[in-house]
C-alpha positions in Angstrom: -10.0 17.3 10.9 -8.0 15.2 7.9 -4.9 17.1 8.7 -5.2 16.5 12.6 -6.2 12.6 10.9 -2.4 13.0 8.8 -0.6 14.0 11.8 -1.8 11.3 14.1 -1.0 8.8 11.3 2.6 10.1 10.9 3.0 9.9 14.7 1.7 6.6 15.1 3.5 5.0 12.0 -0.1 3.9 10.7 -1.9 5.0 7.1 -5.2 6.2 6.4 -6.1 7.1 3.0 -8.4 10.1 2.3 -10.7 9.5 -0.9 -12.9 12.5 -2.0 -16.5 11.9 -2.8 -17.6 14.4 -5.8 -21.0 14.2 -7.2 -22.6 12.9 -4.9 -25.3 15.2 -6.4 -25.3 15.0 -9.9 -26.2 18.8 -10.6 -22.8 19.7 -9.3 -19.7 19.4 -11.4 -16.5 18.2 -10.4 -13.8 21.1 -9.2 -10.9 22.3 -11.0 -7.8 19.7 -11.4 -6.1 21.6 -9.1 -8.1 20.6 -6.5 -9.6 17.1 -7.3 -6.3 15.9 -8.7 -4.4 16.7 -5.5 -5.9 16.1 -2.2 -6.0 13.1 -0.6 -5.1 9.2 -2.0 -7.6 10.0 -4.5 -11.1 10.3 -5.5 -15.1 8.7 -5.7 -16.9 10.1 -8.5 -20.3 9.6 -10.2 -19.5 6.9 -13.1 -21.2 9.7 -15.7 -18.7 12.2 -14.2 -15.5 10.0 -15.3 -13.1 10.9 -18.0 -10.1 9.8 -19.4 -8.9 13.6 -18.6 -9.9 12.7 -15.1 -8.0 9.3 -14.8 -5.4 10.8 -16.1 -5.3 14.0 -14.2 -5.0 12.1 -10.7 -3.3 9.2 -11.6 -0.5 11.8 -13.0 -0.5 13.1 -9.5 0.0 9.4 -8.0 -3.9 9.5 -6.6 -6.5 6.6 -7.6 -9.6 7.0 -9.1 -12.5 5.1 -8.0 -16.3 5.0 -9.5 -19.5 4.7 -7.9 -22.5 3.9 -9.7 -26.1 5.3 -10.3 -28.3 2.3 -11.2 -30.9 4.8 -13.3 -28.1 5.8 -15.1 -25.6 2.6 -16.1 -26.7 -1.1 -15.7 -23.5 -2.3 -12.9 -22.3 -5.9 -14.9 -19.4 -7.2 -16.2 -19.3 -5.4 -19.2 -19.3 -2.1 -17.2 -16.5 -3.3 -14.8 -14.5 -4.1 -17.8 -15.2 -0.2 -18.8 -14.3 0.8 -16.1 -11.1 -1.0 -15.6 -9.8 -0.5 -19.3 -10.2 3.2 -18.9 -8.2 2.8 -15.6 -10.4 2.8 -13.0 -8.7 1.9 -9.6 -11.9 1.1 -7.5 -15.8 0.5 -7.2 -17.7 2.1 -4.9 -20.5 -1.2 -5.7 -23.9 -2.8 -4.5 -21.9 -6.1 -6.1 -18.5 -6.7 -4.8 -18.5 -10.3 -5.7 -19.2 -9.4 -9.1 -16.9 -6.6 -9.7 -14.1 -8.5 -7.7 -15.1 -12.1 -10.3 -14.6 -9.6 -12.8 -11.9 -8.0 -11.7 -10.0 -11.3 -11.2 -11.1 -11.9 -15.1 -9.5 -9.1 -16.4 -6.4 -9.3 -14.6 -5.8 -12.9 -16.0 -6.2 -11.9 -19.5 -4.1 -9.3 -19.1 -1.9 -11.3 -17.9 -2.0 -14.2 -20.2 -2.0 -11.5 -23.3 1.3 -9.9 -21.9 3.1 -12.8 -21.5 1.7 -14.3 -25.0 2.7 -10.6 -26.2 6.3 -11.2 -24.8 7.0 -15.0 -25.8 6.1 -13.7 -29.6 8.4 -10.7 -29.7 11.2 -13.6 -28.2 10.5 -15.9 -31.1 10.6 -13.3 -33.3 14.2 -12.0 -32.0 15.8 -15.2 -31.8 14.8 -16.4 -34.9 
């Protein structure tokens, strides 16, 4: 069925990405690289699942990496988006959008006031 789904994308000029739930079931462990790292856009996985080694696995093969969250086993709040994100997290799979999108939005501005106060120090410091 997904490559009958790529096909009728290709012919119709339109995009569907594929994103691969593992652990759903937390007794079963997430497949060999080879396999999680290359189907698809990417992949959904169990927050206790995710790795750096993960992240870096897919991302390395140009697929995202996206989290989805088992209230017994993390509290979902800022502090976990922020986690989440730092370690390179593409995505939530969340009961709380509008928190993880506030936080999102957050973290993007510091990063982007700390790279451009980053920059404009490494100016003054070459052009003095």
């Amino acid at each position: 069925m997904l490559d009958e789904l790529d096909v009728l994308c290709k012919n119709n000029d339109d995009s569907v990405e594929i994103i691969y739930l593992y652990n759903f079931h937390e007794h079963i462990e997430l497949p060999d690289p080879s396999i999680y790292a290359t189907k698809g856009a990417g992949i959904n996985i169990s927050a206790s699942k995710l790795t750096n080694e993960v992240i870096r696995n897919c991302h390395a093969n140009g697929k995202k990496v996206g989290v989805w969250v088992d209230a017994a086993t993390f509290k979902e709040d800022a502090t976990f988006y922020r986690r989440m994100m730092n370690m390179g997290v593409d995505f939530f799979c969340t009961d709380y959008p509008l928190a993880a999108m506030e936080t999102r939005s957050q973290w993007l501005e510091e990063r982007t006031v700390h790279s451009f106060s980053t920059q404009s120090s490494a100016v003054s410091a070459t052009s003095q």
